[in-house]
Structure formats: C-alpha cells, structure tokens
C-alpha positions as CSV (number, residue, x, y, z in Angstrom):
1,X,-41.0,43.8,84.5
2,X,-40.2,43.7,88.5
3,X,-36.7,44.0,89.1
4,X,-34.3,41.0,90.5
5,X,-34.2,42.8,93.8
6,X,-38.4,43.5,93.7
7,X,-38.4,39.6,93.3
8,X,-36.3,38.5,95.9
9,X,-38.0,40.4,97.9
10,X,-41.1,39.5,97.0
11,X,-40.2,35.5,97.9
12,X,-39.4,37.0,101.2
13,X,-42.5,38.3,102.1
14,X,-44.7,36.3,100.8
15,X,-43.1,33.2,102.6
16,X,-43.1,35.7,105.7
17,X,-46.8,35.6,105.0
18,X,-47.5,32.0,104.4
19,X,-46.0,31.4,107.7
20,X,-48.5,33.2,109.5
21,X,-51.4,31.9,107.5
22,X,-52.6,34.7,106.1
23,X,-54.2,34.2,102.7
24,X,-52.8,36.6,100.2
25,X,-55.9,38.6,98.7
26,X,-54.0,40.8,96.0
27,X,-50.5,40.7,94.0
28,X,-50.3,43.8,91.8
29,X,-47.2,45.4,89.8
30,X,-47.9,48.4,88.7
31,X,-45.5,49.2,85.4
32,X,-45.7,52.6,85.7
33,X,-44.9,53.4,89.0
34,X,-42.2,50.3,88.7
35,X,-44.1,48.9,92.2
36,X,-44.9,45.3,93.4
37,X,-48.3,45.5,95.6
38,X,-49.5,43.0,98.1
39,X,-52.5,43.2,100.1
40,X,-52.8,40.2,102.5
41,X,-54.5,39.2,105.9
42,X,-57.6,41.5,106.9
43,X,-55.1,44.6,106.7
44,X,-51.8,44.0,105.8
45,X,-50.8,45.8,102.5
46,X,-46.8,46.4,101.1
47,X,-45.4,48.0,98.7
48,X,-41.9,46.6,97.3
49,X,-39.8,49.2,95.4
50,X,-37.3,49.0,92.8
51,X,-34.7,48.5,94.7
52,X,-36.2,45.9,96.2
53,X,-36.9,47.6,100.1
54,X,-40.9,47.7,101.2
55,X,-42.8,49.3,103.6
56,X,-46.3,48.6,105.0
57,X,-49.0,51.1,103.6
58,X,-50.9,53.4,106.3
59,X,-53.9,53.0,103.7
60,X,-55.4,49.4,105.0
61,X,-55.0,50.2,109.1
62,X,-58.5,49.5,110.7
C-alpha cells in the first residue's frame, strides 16, 4: 500500500502531467521496493518514494 506522502505526491504529478497533455502510458507500485512508477509522454518516467520525493529516471532519455 503507497504511503500518504507517495499519494500526495502522486496527485501532484500526475496533474503536472495532464497539464501538459501528455497521456500517461504506465502507473506501477511496486510492493516490494515500496515505489510508485509512472512512465508518461514519449520519455518521461518517475519514481515516487516512500517518503513521498521523486526523481526522473535516466532509463527512458532518447
């Protein structure tokens, strides 16, 4: 189960997204790693953390 700071979080971006337009392709969370995943866009993937701070992944650059 995310936590109440991965979901916040997760409102935030994905309204971040939606206001560019960009169609979110994936929404993952991975229980044992305790990780949200979004991949949106062409190459736009996150990860949100536990404690509810994200970062962009260096994995879906062009």
């Amino acid at each position: 189960m995310p936590t109440s700071e991965q979901m916040l979080a997760c409102i935030r971006v994905c309204q971040a997204l939606s206001n560019l337009y960009l169609d979110i392709h994936l929404f993952r969370f991975d229980a044992q790693r305790e990780e949200l995943y979004i991949l949106a866009g062409e190459t736009i993937g996150l990860t949100i953390f536990k404690n509810g701070l994200w970062e962009f992944d260096d994995d879906t650059e062009v």
